[in-house]
C-alpha positions as CSV (number, residue, x, y, z in Angstrom):
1,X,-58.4,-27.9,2.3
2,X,-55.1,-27.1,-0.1
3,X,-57.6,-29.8,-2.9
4,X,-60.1,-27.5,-2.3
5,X,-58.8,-24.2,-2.8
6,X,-57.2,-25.1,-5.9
7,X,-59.7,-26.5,-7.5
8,X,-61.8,-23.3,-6.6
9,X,-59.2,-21.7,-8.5
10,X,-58.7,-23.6,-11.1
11,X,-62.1,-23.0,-12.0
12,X,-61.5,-19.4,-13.2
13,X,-59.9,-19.0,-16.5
14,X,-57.7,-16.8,-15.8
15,X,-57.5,-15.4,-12.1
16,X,-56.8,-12.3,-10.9
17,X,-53.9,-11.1,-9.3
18,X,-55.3,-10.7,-5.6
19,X,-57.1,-14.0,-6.0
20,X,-54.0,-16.1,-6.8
21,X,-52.0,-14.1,-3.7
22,X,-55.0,-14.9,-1.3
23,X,-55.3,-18.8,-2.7
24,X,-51.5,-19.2,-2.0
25,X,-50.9,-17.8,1.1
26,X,-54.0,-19.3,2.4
27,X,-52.1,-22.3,1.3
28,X,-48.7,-21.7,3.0
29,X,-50.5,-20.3,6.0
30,X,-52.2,-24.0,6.2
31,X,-48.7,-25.6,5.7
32,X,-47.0,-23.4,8.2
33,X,-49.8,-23.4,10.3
34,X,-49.7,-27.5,10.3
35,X,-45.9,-27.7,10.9
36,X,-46.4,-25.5,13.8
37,X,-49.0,-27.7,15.5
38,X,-47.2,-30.4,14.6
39,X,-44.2,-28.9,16.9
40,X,-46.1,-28.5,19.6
41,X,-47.8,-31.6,19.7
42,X,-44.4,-33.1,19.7
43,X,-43.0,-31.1,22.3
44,X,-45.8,-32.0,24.8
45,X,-45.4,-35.5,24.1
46,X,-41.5,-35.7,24.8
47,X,-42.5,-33.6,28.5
48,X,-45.2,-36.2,29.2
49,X,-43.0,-38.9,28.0
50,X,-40.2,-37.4,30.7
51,X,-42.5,-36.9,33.6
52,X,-43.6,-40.4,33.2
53,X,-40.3,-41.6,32.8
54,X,-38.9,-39.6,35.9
55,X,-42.3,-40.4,38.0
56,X,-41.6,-44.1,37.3
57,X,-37.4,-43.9,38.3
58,X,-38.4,-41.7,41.3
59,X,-38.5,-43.7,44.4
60,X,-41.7,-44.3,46.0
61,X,-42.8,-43.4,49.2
62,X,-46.3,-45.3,49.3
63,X,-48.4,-42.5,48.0
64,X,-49.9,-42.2,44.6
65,X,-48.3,-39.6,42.5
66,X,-49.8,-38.7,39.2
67,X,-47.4,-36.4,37.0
């Protein structure tokens, strides 16, 4: 995406003002955008990774629990 966008730009000679500020915050909104994911994704995995964890030390009655 970010390869793309610059070589778009990189095209023109010389771009215009509103074209560079559109190419570049398109490009921190895809790195900012990408770290946020990235967060999240990680934070769901440490909760599954905890309910597994806790399902597994729990004592068991007989019955089938998913978490």
């Amino acid at each position: 995406m970010m390869n793309s966008l610059t070589a778009l730009v990189a095209k023109l000679d010389y771009p215009p003002a509103p074209v560079m500020l559109l190419s570049t915050l398109a490009c921190c909104a895809f790195i900012f955008g990408g770290g946020y994911w990235f967060k999240r994704a990680d934070e769901r995995a440490k909760r599954e990774r905890e309910a597994l964890k806790a399902a597994a030390n729990s004592p068991s009655d007989g019955s089938a629990k998913i978490p």
